[in-house]
N, C-alpha and C positions, 0 to 999 in steps of 0.2 A: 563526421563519424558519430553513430548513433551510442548513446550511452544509458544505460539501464541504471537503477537503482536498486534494487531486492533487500526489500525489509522482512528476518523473518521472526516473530515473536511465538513460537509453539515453546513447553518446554523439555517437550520432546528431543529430546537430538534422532534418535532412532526412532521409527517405530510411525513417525508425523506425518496425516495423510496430506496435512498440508503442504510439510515442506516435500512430502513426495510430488507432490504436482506441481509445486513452486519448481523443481529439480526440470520435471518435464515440459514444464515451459521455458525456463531458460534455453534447454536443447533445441529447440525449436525457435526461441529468438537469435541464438546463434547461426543458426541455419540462415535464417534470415538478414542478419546482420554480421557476417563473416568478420567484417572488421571493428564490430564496436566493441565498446567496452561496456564490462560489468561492475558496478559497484556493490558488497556485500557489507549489510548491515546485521547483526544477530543481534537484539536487544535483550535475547536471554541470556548469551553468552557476554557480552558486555552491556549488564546491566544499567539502563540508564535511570538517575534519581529523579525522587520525586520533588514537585512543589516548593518550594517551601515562601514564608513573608518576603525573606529579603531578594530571591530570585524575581518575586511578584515585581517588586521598587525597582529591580533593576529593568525590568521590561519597560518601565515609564523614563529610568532618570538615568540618563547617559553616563553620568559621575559615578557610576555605581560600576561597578564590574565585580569579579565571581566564577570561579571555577567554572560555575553550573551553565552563568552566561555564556562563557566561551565555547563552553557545550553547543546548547542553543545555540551561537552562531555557528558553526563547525556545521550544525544537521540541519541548518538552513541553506547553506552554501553547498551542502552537495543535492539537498532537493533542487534546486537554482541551477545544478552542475548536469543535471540529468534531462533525457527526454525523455522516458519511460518509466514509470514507476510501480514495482512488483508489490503488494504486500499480501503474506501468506499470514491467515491467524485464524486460531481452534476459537471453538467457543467455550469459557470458564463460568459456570453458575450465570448463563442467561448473558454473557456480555463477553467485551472485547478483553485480552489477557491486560495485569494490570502495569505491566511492561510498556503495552501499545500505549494506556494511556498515558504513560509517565513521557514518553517519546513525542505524542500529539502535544502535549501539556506545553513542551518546547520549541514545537516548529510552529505555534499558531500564536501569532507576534505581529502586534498593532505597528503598523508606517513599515515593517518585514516580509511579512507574507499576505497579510493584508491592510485596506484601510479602509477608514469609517468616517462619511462626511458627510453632505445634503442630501445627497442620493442613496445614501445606504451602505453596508457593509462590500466590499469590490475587493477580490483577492488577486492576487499578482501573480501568482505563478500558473500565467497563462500557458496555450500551446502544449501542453504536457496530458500524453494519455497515462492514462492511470490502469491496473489490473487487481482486483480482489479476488485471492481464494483463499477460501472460508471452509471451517471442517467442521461437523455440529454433529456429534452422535445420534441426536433424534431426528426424524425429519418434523422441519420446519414452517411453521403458519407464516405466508406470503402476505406481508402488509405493503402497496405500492411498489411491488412485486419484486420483492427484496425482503431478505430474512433480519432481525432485529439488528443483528452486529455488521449488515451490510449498510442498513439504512444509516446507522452510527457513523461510519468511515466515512462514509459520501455525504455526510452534511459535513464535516471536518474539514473534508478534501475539496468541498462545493467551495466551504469557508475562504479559502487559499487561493482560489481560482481553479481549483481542477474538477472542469466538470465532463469531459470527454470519460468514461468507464465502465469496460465489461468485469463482469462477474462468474467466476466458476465459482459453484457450491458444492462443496461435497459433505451431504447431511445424511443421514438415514444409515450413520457407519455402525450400529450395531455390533452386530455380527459378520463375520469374515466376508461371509459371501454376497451381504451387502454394500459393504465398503469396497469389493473388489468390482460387482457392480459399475456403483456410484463413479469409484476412479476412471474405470474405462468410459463412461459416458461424458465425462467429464472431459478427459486424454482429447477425447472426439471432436466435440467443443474448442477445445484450443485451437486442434490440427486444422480443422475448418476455418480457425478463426486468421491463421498464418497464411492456409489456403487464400482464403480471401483477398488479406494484406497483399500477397505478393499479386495478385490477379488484379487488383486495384494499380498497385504502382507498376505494371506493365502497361496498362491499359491507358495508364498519364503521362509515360516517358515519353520526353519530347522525340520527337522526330527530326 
């Protein structure tokens, strides 16, 4: 059974062209996955904390334990619990909301999620496709052809092991009739992209 995760950080509840799209993609994984399951994460509505020193000490020293830790494991073991992972997030003053990062801040954890030895930084939570959509009122300058708070996610998600991931962006939402636009081109994208999915695992099922 396929299992989703859906992270959504806007703090938006109404109104989020994010989580609008985050909404119609789920329709359309369920379509596809009739029988899996969905996991919902809201980091605005359950605020997750930030940082602090002695969370840092507990990341190193086992003896340590902390509200914050058991946090931390908890949203370790359901990315670990997942094959798919949704995250929907606006852009705030040039960057990711400061929710997403308090959430990254807790799942990217040395000998957890990943580890660092002769070879280099090697993250663990292989196997897993990833999804970004991303809302950005202005439209956006493409560097490596990915907008600032994309490139952000995916070195994070690289970090971890997840590097299989597409991208809907929905930027240039101005105005009404641009955002309404952008959605639909966006909507397209997805459909196409489930289109595909299932066209692929027809074309693999054993005989």
């Amino acid at each position: 059974m396929k299992t989703l995760l859906r992270i959504d950080s806007s703090l938006r509840i109404k109104g989020s062209y994010s989580r609008k799209m985050g909404d119609y993609f789920v329709e359309l994984w369920k379509i596809k996955h009739p029988n899996g399951k969905i996991i919902e994460r809201d980091i605005h509505l359950q605020m997750i904390p930030h940082l602090t020193q002695d969370t840092v000490n507990g990341f190193f020293d086992s003896t340590v334990s902390s509200k914050i830790l058991a946090l931390s494991d908890q949203l370790i073991e359901e990315l670990y619990s997942n094959d798919d992972l949704l995250i929907t997030c606006p852009m705030y003053n040039y960057g990711i909301p400061s929710s997403l990062k308090a959430y990254f801040d807790l799942i990217v954890r040395t000998e957890k999620t990943f580890t660092n030895d002769s070879n280099g930084i090697r993250g663990l939570l292989t196997d897993k496709k990833a999804y970004i959509i991303s809302a950005m009122g202005m439209p956006q300058p493409q560097a490596e052809g990915k907008s600032s708070i994309e490139i952000q996610i995916t070195r994070i998600l690289n970090q971890i092991g997840i590097l299989d991931i597409s991208y809907f962006p929905v930027d240039g939402t101005v105005s009404p009739e641009q955002a309404i636009k952008k959605l639909e081109q966006q909507r397209e994208r997805v459909c196409q992209h489930f289109n595909r999915s299932v066209l692929n695992s027809e074309i693999h099922r054993p005989t």
